[in-house]
C-alpha positions as CSV (number, residue, x, y, z in Angstrom):
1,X,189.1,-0.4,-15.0
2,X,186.1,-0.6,-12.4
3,X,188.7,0.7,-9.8
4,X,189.9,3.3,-11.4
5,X,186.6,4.9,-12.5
6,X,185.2,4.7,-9.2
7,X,188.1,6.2,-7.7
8,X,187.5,9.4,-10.2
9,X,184.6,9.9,-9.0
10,X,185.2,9.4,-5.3
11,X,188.4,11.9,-6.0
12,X,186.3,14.4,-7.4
13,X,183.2,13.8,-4.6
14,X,185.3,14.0,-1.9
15,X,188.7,16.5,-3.1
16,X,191.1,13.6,-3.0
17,X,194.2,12.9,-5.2
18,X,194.0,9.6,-6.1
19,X,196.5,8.2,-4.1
20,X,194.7,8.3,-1.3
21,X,191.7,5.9,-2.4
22,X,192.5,2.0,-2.1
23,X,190.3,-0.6,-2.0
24,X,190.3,-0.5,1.5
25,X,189.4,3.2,1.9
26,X,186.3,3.0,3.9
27,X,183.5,5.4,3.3
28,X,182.3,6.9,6.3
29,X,185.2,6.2,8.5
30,X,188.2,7.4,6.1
31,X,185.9,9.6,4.1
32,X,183.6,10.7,6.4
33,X,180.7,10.1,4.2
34,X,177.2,10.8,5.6
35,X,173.9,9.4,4.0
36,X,173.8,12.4,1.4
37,X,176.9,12.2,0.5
38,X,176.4,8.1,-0.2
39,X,173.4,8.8,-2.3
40,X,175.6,11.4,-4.5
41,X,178.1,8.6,-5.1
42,X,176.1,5.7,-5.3
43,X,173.8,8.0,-8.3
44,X,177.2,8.6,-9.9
45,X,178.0,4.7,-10.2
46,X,174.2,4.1,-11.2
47,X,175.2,6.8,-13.9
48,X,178.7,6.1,-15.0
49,X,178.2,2.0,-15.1
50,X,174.5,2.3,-16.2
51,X,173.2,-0.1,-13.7
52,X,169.9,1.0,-12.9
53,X,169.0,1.8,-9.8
54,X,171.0,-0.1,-6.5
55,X,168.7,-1.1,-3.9
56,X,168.9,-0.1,-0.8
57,X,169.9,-3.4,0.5
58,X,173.4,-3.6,-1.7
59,X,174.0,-0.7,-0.7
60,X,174.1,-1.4,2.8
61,X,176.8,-3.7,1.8
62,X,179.2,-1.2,0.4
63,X,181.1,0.1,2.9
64,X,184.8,0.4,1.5
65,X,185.8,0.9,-2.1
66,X,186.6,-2.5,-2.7
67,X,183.0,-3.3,-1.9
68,X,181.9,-0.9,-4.3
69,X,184.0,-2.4,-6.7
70,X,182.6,-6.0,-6.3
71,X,179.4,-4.8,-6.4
72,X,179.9,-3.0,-9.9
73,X,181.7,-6.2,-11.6
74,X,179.2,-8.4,-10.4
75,X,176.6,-5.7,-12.0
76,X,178.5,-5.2,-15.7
């Protein structure tokens, strides 16, 4: 379930279908995902999971979906 609502909203951030999002898609390197486009997706997680805010330090561990993915179940 975690997987699958992140993937939403990095299909509908970055104009994917969803096939082409796995848990090793990488953010910057597959996606091509600058800074900006990090905040956008990391405020859309804050939002969709409602975590509160992610520091800056977790998020320099998220790097691939999967990570992302960790880092949401070990936050819900």
């Amino acid at each position: 379930m975690v997987f699958e609502k992140i993937r939403a909203i990095i299909c509908d951030k970055f104009g994917l279908d969803e096939s082409q999002v796995t848990l090793e898609t990488s953010f910057r390197e597959d996606l091509s995902a600058d800074s900006l486009d990090m905040v956008e997706v990391i405020m859309a997680l804050e939002e969709e999971f409602e975590i509160g805010e992610i520091s800056e330090d977790a998020l320099a561990g998220i790097e691939t979906v999967g990570d992302a993915v960790q880092f949401i179940s070990s936050q819900i």
